[in-house]
N, C-alpha and C positions, 0 to 999 in steps of 0.2 A: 695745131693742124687747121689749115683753113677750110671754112665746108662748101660744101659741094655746091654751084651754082647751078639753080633748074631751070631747067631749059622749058619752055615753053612754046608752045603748039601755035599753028595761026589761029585756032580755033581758040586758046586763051586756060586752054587748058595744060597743066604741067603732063610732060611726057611722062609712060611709068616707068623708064629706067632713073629717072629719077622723085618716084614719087616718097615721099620720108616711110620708111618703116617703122610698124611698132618697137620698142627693145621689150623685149621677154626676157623676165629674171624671174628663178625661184625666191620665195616668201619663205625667210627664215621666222618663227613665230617662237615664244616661252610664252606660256603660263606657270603663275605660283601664286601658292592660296593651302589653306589649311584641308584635312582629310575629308570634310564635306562641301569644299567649295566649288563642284563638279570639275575640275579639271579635264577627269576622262573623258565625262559625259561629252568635251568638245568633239572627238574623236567619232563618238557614235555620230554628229551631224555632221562632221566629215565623209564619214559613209552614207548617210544619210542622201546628200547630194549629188558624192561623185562616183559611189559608188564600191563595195567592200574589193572589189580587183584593186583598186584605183588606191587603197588607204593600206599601206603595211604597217603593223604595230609593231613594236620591241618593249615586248613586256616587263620591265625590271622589278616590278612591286606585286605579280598576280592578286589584279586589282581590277578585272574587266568584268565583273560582276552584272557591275549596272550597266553596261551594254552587251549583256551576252548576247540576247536575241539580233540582234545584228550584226554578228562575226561568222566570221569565214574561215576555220584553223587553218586552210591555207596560207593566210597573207599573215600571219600570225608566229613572232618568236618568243620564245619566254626563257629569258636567260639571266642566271643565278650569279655572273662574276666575269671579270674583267673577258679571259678568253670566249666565252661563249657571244660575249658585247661583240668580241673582234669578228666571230662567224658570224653574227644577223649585221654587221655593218655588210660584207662579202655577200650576203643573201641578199638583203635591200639593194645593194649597189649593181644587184643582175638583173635583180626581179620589178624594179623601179625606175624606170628609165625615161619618164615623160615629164615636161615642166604640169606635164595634167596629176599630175600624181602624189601621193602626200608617202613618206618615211615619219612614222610617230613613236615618237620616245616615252613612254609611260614611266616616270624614275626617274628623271634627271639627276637629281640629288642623289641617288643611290649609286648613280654610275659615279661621280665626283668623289662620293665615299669609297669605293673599291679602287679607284685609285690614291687615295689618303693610304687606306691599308697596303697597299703595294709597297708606296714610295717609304710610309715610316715602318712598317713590318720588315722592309730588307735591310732597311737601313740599322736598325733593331739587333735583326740577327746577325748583319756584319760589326756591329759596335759588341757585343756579346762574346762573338766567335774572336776579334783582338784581343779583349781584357779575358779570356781566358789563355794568351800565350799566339795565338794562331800569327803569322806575319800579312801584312796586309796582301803581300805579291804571293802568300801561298793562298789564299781564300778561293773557295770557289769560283766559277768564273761569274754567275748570279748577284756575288755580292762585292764582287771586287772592285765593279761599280762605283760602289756607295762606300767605299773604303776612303775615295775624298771628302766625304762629309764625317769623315772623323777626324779634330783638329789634334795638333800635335801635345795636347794638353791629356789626347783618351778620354775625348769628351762628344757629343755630338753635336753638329753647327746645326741647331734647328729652324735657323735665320734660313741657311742653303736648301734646307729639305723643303720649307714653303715653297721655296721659288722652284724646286725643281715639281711640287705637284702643282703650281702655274699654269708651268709650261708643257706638263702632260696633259690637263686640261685643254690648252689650246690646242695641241695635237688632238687630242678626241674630238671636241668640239666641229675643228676647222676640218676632219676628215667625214665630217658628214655635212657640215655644209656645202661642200664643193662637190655634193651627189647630186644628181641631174633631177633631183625630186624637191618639192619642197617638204622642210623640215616643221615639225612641232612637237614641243618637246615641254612637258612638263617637272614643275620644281616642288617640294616645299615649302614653307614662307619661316623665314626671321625677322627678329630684329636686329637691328642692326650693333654693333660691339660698341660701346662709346671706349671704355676702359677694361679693365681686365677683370670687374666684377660688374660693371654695368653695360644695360645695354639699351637701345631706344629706337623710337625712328630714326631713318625711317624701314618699314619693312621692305625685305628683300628675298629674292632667292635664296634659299636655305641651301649655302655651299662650304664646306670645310676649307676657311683662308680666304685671305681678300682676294689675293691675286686669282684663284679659280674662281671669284664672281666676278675680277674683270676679265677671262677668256670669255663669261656667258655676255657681258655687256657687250664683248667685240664680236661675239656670233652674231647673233641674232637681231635682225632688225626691228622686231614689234615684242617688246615684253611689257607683260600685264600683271597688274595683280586680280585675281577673283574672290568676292567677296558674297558668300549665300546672302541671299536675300528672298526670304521668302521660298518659293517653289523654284526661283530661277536663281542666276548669280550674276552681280552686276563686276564689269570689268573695270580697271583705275587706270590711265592710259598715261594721266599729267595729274600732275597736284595744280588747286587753286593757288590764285598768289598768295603768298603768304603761310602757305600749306606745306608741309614737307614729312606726310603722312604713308608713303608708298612710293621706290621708285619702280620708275617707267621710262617705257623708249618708244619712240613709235618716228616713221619713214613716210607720212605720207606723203599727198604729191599736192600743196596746197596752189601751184602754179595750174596742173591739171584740174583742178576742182576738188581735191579728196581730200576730206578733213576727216579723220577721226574725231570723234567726240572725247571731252577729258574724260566721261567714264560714262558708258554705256548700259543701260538696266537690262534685263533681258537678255544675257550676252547669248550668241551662237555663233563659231567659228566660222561657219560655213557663210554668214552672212558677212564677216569679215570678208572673208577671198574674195567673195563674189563684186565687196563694194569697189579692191584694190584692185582688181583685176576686171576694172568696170564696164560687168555684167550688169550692175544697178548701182543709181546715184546714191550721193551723199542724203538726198530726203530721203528717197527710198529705203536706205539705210535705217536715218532716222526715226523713222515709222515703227511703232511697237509691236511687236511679235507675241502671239499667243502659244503656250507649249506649250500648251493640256497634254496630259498623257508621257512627257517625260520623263524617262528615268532619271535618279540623281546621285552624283556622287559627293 
């Protein structure tokens, strides 16, 4: 498409029907890191900021402990298993309607696992319900489904069952990033599988199956690792050369001025938004933070 040529004023100024507008995109974000690497704590400096209207949680792990003082049970779901996920997607999706606005997933990992259990638990009791007699076209209509991942041998294709919790994954995934909010969402951290007793760098998202860490690789545009340090926890954005210790993703806009740093000490989310969504520069950024007084997760 060719762009728009601007017209220009005698005066030497561009007219404003054609002066360039911002693009405004939500900020998909992960964090993952071990159970004291504050993960959550981000969340509280998301409210912090923009405000507890402003920040809906989805509690998967009841783990808000260390931010309780700054919650609001209103903006607040805490849900135990796939369906309840499906109601706080439907609540967040009414109640969160601004690119000002944050949807936060506390659990990520746990959502990934409740759908592991879904996909191999039906599949389970459809492979069960055959080798007891049942015919594939009488089975219930729940598992009659999954009556294709039983190969003509009365065996089950475990090969098939990965790929279909993938592609569930990328369905969950992709139905919350296309909410008008931005998203953040926290993992657990692994290593990663070399073989089928070993494992190694680099660490990752703690997700059951490769293919359900590449739908998190294709959500999200900034994922980190957090590592405690001290009082605070420093974030790993890129490995040095030669480093293949943590992966990471990061989108920033190095044309615009915005660099993330390969791993930032101090971390706080909210100064993240603020640098991408440039409220404050890259020094600005840069510039160390003091967080006396924070809770830690």
């Amino acid at each position: 498409m060719a762009a728009t040529k601007q017209q220009v004023t005698p005066g030497g100024e561009v007219s404003p029907e054609t002066q360039p507008k911002p693009f405004n995109e939500t900020l998909k974000v992960a964090a993952y890191g071990a159970n004291n690497s504050r993960k959550t704590l981000q969340i509280g400096h998301l409210i912090e900021t923009f405000g507890a209207p402003n920040v809906g949680i989805i509690s998967c792990e009841r783990g808000l402990n260390t931010i309780r003082s700054l919650l609001d049970e209103r903006y607040i779901k805490v849900v135990d298993n796939k369906q309840q996920l499906r109601d706080a997607w439907k609540w967040a999706a009414d109640t969160f309607t601004g690119t000002n606005q944050w949807v936060c997933v506390d659990g990520g990992t746990r959502t990934i696992q409740w759908l592991y259990n879904d996909v191999f638990g039906t599949a389970q009791r459809a492979y069960e319900a055959v080798l007891n007699g049942t015919p594939k076209k009488n089975l219930p209509p729940d598992l009659r489904a999954y009556a294709a991942f039983i190969t003509s041998n009365e065996e089950l294709d475990t090969g098939r069952l990965w790929g279909r919790l993938g592609t569930e994954a990328e369905r969950l995934l992709d139905s919350f990033v296309k909410l008008p909010s931005n998203q953040y969402w926290t993992f657990w951290e692994e290593l990663t599988s070399i073989d089928q007793y070993r494992k190694g760098v680099p660490w990752k998202p703690d997700t059951p199956g490769n293919l359900s860490f590449g739908a998190i690789k294709g959500a999200f545009d900034f994922i980190f690792r957090l590592v405690p340090q001290g009082e605070s926890s420093t974030a790993y954005f890129r490995n040095p050369p030669g480093n293949n210790e943590n992966y990471g993703k990061t989108r920033d806009d190095w044309r615009g001025g915005t660099r993330i740093p390969d791993r930032v000490a101090d971390f706080r989310l909210d100064r993240l938004v603020l640098l991408l969504t440039g409220a404050i520069t890259t020094n600005e950024f840069n510039k160390p933070t003091t967080n006396e007084g924070d809770e830690k997760q």
